[in-house]
C-alpha positions in Angstrom: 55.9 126.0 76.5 57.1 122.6 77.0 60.6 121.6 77.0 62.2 120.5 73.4 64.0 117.5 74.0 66.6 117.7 71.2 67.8 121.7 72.5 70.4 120.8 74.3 72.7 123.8 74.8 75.9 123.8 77.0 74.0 123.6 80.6 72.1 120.7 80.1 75.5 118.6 78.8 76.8 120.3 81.9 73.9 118.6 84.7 72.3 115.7 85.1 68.9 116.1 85.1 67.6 113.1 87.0 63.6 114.7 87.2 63.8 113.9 83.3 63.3 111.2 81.7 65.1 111.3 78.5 67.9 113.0 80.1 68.1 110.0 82.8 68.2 107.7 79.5 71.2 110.3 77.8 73.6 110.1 80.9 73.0 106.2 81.6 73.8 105.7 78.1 76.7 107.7 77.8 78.0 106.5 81.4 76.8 103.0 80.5 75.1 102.6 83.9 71.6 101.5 85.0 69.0 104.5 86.3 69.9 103.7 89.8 73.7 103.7 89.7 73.0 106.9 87.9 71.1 108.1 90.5 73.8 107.0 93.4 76.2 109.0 91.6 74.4 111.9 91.9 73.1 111.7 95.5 77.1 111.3 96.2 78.6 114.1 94.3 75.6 116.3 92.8 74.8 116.7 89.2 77.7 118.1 87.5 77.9 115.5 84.8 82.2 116.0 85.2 81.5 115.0 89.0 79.1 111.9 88.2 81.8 111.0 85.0 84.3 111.3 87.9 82.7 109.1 90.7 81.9 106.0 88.1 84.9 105.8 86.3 86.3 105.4 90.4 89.1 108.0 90.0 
């Protein structure tokens, strides 16, 4: 079954999902960073999405 793109329950607003696509595009948005600042965020501190919020506001 493939995955429905507008389900997203409580664990995926929790991760960032950088092997998707739209969820790349959801968390750059929000964040208002490009994919690969996205992507340094997560290679620094994981993919809880508090973390990432966390590293690129600088706190």
């Amino acid at each position: 079954m493939a995955d429905n793109t507008d389900d997203r329950g409580p664990q995926d607003r929790a991760r960032v999902a950088m092997g998707q696509d739209h969820e790349v595009r959801y968390w750059s948005e929000k964040f208002g960073v490009s994919k690969e600042k996205l992507q340094e965020a997560v290679d620094a501190v994981g993919n809880s999405a508090a973390a990432v919020e966390e590293y690129l506001s600088g706190r």
